[in-house]
C-alpha positions as CSV (number, residue, x, y, z in Angstrom):
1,X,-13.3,10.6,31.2
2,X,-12.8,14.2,32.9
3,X,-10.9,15.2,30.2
4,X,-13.2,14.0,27.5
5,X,-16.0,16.2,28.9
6,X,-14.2,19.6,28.2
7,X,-14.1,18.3,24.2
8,X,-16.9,18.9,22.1
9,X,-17.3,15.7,20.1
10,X,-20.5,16.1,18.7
11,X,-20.3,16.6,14.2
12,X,-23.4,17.4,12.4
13,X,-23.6,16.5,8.7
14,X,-22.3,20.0,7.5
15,X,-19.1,19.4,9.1
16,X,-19.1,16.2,7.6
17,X,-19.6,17.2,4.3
18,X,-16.6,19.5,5.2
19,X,-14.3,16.9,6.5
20,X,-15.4,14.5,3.8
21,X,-14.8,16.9,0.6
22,X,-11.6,17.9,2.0
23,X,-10.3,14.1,2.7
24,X,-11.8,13.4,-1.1
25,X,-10.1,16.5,-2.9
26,X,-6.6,15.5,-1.1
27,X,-6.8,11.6,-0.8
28,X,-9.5,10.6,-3.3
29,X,-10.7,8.8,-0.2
30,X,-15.1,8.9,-0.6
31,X,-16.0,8.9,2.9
32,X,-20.2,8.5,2.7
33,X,-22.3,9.9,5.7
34,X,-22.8,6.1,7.4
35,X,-18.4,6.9,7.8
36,X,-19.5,9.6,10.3
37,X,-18.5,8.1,13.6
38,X,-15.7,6.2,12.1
39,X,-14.5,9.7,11.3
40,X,-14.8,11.0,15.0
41,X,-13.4,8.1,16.3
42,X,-10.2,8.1,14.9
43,X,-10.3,12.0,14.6
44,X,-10.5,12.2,18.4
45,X,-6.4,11.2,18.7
46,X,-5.5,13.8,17.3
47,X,-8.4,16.1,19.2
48,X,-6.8,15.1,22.4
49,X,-3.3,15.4,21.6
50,X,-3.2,18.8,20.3
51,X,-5.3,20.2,22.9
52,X,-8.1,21.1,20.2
53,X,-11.8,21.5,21.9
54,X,-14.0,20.9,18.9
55,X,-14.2,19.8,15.4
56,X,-14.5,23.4,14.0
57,X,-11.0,24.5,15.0
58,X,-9.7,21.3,13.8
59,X,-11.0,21.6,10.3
60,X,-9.4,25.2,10.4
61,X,-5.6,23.5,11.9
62,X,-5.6,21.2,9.0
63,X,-6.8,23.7,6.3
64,X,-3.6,25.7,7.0
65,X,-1.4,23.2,8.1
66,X,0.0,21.0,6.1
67,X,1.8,18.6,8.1
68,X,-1.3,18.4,10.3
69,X,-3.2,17.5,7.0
70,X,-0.6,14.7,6.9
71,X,-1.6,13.6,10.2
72,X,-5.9,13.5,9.4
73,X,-5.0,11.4,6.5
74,X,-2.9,9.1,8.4
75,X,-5.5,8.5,11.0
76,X,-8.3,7.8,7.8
77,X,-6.7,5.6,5.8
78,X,-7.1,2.1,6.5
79,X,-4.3,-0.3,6.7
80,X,-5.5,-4.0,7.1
81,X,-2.4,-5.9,5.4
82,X,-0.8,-9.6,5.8
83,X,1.9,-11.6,4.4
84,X,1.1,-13.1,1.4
85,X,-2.6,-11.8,1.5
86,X,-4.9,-13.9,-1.8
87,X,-1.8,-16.2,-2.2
88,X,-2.6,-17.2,-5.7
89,X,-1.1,-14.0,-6.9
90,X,1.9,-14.7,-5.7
91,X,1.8,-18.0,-7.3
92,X,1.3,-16.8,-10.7
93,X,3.9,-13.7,-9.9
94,X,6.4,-16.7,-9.6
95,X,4.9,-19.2,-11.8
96,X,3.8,-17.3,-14.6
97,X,5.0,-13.6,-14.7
98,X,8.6,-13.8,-13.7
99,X,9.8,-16.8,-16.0
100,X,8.1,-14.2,-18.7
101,X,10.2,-11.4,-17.6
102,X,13.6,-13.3,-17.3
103,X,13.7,-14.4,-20.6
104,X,12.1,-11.1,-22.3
105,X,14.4,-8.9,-19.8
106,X,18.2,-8.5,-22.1
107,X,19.3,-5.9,-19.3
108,X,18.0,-8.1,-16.5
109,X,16.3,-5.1,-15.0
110,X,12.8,-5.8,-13.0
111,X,10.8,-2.7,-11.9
112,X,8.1,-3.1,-9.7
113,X,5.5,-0.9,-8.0
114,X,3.1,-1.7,-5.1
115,X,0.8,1.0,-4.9
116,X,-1.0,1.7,-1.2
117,X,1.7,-0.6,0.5
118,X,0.4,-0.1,4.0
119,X,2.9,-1.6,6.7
120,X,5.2,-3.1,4.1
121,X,3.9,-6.9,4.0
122,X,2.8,-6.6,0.6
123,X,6.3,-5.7,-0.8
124,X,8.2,-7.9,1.0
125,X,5.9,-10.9,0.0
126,X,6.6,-9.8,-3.7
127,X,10.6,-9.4,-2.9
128,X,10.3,-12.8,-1.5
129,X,8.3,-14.0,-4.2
130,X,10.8,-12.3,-6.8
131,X,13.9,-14.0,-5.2
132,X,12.6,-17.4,-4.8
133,X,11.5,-17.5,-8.5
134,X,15.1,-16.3,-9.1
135,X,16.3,-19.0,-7.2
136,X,14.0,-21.9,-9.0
137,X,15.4,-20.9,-11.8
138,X,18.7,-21.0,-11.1
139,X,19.0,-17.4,-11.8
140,X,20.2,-16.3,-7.8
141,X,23.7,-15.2,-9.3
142,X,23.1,-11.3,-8.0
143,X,23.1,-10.3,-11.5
144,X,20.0,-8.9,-11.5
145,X,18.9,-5.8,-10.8
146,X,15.5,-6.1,-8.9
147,X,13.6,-2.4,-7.6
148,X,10.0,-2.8,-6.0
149,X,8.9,0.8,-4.8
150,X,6.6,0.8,-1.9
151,X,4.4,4.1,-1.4
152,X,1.4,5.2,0.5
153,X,-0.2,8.4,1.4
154,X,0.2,7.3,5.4
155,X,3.3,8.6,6.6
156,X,2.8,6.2,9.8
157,X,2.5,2.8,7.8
158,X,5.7,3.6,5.7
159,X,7.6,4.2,9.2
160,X,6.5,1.0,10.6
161,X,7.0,-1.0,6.8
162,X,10.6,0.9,6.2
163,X,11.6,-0.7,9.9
164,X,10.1,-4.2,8.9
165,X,9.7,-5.4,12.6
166,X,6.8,-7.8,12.6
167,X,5.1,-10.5,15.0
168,X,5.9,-14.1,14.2
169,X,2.4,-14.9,13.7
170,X,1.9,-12.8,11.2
171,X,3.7,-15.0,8.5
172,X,1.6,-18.0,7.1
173,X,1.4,-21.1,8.9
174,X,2.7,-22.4,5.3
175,X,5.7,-20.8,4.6
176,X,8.6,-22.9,4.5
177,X,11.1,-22.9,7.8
178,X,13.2,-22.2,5.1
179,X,12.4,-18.9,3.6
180,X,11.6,-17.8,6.9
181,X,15.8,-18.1,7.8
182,X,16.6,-16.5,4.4
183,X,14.7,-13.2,4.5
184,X,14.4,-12.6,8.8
185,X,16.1,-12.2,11.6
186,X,14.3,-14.0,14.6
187,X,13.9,-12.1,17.8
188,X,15.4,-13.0,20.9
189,X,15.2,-12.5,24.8
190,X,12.2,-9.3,25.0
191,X,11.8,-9.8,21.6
192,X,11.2,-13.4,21.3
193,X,8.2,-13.8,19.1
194,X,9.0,-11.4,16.5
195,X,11.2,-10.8,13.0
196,X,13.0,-8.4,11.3
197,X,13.0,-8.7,7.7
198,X,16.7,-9.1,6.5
199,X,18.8,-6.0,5.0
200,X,19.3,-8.4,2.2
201,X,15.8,-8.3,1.3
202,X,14.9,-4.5,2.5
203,X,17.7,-3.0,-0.3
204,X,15.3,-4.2,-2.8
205,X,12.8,-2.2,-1.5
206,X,12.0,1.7,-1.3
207,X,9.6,3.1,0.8
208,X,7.8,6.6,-0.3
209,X,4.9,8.4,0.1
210,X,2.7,9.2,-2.8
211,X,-1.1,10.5,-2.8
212,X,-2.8,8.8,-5.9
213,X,-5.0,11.6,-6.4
214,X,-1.8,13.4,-7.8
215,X,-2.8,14.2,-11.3
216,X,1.0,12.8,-12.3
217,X,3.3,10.5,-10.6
218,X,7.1,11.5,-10.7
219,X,8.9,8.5,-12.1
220,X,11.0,8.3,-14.7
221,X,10.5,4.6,-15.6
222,X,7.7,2.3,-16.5
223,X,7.2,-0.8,-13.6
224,X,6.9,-4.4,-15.5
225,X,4.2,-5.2,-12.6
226,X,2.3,-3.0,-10.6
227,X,-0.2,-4.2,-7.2
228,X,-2.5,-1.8,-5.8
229,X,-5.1,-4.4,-3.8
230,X,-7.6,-3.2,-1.8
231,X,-7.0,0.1,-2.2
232,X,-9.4,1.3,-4.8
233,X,-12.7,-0.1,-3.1
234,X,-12.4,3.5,-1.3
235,X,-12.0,5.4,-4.5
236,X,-15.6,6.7,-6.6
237,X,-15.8,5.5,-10.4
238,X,-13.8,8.9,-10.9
239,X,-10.7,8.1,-9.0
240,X,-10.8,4.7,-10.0
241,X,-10.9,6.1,-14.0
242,X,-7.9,8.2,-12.6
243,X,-5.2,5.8,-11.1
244,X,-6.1,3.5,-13.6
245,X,-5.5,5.9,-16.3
246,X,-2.2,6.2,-14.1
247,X,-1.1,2.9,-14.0
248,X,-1.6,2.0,-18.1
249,X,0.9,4.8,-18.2
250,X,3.9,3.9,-16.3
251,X,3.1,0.3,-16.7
252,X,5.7,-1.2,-19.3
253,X,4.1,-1.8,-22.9
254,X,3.1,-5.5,-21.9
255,X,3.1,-4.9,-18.1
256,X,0.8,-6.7,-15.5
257,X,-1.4,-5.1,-13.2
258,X,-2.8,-6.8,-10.0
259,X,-6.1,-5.4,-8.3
260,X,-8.1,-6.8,-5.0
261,X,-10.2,-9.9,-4.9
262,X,-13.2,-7.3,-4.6
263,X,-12.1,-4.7,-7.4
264,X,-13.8,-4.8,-10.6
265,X,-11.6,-3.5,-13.6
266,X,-13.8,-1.0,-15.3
267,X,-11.4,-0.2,-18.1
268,X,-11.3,-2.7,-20.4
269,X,-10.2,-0.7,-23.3
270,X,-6.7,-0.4,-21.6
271,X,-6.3,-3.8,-20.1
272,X,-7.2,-7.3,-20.7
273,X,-8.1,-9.5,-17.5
274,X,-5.6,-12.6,-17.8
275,X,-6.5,-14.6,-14.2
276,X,-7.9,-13.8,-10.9
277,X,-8.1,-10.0,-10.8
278,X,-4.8,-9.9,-12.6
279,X,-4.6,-7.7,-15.7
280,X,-2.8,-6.9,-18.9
281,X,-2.1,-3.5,-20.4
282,X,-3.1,-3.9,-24.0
């Protein structure tokens, strides 16, 4: 508490409007006034660590450095992921997109992009999901060439998801003993408890960061599928308009796009609602 005293943690509005356009113009993250002491909270880490007495000098460190601008963004964004998190889209992934893919697919290439992948539980439940249709199918034969990219704007969450170490209880009382042996490793001795997803299953996987807000994204491809759940209901109607606009773009000409249980798709020229928050480019 002694060295909390010699900080001044006090923020009026003005430096909140500061904080909050800067966050906005380099995230796309809206951060309203009632996100004020959400915003000192979490700020404070970084406060303390660097040795930084006030909010005034901080909004100057991470106006001119850009690895510290890095660092705010990391401590803002909000990462509250789970295995397998609204389970029916999973269900139709396997059941209803992927039998469409392998028979349409003639170079048996699958592209897929999970957009705001947090700690890495959302691309790992589609690799699973991917694999296990696959296998259903008969279709296991390593003949397929399956890429999900994983991005975020948090560096922190892609270190954490690119290491794929997880508690135990974090996978679904209902997932089969089964798929549990194929895809992790089960800790042992000090680590009893926890899992380590399986190489097998990381290769399909890349991990990168990418800010959204970016007017253009830099691949090359178009993805078949893309997620980005729960990532939006932090975006204004601009942003939204924005990654959407995005995401018609690099998805494939009949591609399939997967929002939040809470997200609302506001373009409906572009895309055609097909089941729970699921959506078709038209």
């Amino acid at each position: 508490m002694e060295i909390l005293k010699s900080f001044d943690l006090e923020i009026n509005d003005e430096l909140f409007y500061l904080f909050s356009d800067l966050i906005y113009r380099t995230s796309g993250i809206k951060l309203g006034i009632h996100k004020k002491g959400l915003l000192v909270s979490r700020l404070l880490k970084r406060l303390t660590l660097l040795g930084i007495k006030d909010f005034h000098c901080y909004l100057k460190r991470v106006k001119s450095d850009n690895e510290e601008l890095v660092q705010m963004l990391n401590c803002i964004s909000t990462n509250t992921t789970k295995f397998f998190r609204e389970k029916y889209h999973f269900e139709y992934l396997k059941d209803r997109v992927m039998p469409e893919l392998i028979q349409s697919c003639r170079d048996r290439t699958i592209r897929i992009w999970s957009a705001g992948c947090s700690t890495g539980e959302e691309p790992y439940s589609i690799a699973m999901t991917v694999f296990e249709a696959l296998r259903n199918m008969g279709m296991d034969d390593g003949t397929w060439d399956i890429k999900i990219l994983a991005t975020d704007i948090s560096t922190k969450v892609l270190g954490v998801a690119e290491e794929g170490i997880y508690e135990l209880e974090q996978l679904p009382d209902t997932l089969p003993g089964d798929m549990i042996t194929r895809y992790f490793l089960k800790g042992v001795g000090k680590n009893r408890g926890r899992i380590k997803v399986k190489d097998s299953l990381k290769e399909a996987i890349r991990f990168r960061r990418l800010n959204l807000k970016d007017r253009t994204y830099p691949f090359k491809r178009k993805f078949d599928v893309i997620f980005c759940r729960n990532v939006m209901i932090y975006f204004d109607e601009d942003m939204k308009q924005h990654v959407l606009s995005n995401f018609h773009y690099y998805l494939s000409s009949t591609g399939y796009l997967f929002l939040g249980h809470s997200e609302a798709m506001l373009d409906r020229e572009q895309f055609t609602p097909v089941y729970i928050t699921v959506y078709r480019k038209r």
